[in-house]
N, C-alpha and C positions, 0 to 999 in steps of 0.2 A: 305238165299235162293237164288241158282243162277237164275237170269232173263234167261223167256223162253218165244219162241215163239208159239203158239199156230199154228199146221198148221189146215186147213181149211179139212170140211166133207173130210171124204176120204171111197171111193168105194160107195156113197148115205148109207153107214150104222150109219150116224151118230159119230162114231169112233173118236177119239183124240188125238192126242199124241204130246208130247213134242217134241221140239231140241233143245238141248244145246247151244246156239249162244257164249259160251266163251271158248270154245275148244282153239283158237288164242289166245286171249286177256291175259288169264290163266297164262300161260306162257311167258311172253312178260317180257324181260329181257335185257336191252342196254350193260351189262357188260357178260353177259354169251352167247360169241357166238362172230364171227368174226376172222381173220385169225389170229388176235395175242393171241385169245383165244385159237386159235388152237396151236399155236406153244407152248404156254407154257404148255400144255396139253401134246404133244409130249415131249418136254423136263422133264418134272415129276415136271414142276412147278404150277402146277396148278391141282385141282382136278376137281368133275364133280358140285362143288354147292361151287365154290370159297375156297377151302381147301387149305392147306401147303402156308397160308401166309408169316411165319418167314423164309422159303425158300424162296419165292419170293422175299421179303426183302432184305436179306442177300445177294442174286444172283444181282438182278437187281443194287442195292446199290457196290455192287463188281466192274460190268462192267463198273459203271460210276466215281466212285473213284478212284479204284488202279492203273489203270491205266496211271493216274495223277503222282498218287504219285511216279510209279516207272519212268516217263518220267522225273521227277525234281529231283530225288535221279539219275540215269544212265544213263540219256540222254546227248546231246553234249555241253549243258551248266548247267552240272548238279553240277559245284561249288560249293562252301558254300553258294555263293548270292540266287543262281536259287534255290536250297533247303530248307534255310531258308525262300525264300518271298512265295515259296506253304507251308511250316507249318504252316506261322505269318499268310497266308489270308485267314480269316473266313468268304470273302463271298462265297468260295465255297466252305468251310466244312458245313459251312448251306446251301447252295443249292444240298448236294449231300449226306451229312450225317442226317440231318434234315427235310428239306422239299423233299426229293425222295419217303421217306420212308412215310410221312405223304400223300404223294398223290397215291402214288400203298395202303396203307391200305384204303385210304376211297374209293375205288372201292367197298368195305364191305359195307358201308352204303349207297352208290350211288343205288346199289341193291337191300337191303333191303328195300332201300325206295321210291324207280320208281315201283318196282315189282307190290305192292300191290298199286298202284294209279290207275293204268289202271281198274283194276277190282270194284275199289271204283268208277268210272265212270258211269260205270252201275249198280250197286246198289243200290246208291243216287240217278240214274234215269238222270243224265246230257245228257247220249244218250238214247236217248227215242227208245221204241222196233222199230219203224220204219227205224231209223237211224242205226241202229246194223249192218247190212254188208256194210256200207259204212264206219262204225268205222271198224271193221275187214278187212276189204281192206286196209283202213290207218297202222294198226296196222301190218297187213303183209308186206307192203311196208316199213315200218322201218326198218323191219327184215333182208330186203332183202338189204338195204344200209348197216347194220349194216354187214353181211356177206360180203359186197363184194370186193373182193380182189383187184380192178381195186380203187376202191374208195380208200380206207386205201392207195395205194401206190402212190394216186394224192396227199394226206392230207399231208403224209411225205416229197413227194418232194417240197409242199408251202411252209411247216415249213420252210426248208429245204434253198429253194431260197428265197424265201419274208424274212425270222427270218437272214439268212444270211445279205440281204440286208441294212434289217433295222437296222440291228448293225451295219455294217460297216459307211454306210451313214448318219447314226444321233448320236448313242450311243455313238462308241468309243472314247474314251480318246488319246488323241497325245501323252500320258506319260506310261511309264510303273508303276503297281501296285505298 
């Protein structure tokens, strides 16, 4: 049974009626929604309840691999050395053959299992009835980080400069692979 608020006499006739306080919370989904949800939506990668995975797969797994392969096979040092050492090097066939594919599929259970927590919130009674639009305010406020276009293209550019940075300045290796 979904938690309901009871509103107060209404007209002096005594009268009663319910409100559904999880219209929000219902639907409350961190993976379905946002700009990159949109774009894969637009490209046919993506359906409206997470569909056409082994597309996404296959696509996103494409852009980050072959690319590689064909810079090291026809690029300007694309000799037998430069060819052979992207074949021999399996940490980026596991990083782009392996684990790419293991982290766009668990978008599937990141879903499935955030989805129904919000709603177990109020069921179990963790948000007590008085609490309910101040969870729904929270709950739509996620919403709204999770949509917004400004956010997603500050996230990229951290990765972006900070993930840059911190390889150059600590990670890399003086040798080639």
């Amino acid at each position: 049974m979904l938690p309901v608020q009871e509103q107060q006499m209404k007209d002096g006739v005594g009268a009663r009626s319910e409100i559904n306080l999880l219209q929000g919370p219902s639907d409350f989904s961190l993976v379905l929604g946002g700009p990159l949800y949109q774009l894969f939506r637009r490209t046919r990668l993506e359906g409206d309840h997470l569909e056409l995975l082994y597309r996404r797969l296959f696509v996103i797994t494409s852009i980050a691999w072959l690319p590689l392969l064909l810079l090291a096979t026809i690029g300007p040092f694309a000799g037998s050395a430069g060819r052979l050492s992207f074949l021999r090097d399996v940490e980026v066939h596991a990083r782009f053959l392996v684990a790419l594919p293991i982290l766009i599929a668990a978008e599937l259970l990141v879903n499935a299992r955030l989805t129904p927590i919000v709603r177990r919130f109020i069921d179990l009674r963790i948000i007590l009835p008085a609490d309910l639009p101040r969870f729904n305010r929270a709950v739509e406020s996620a919403l709204r980080l999770r949509n917004s276009v400004a956010l997603e293209i500050a996230l990229v550019a951290c990765v972006y400069i900070f993930g840059l940075w911190l390889w150059n300045g600590r990670v890399v290796l003086g040798t080639a692979t």
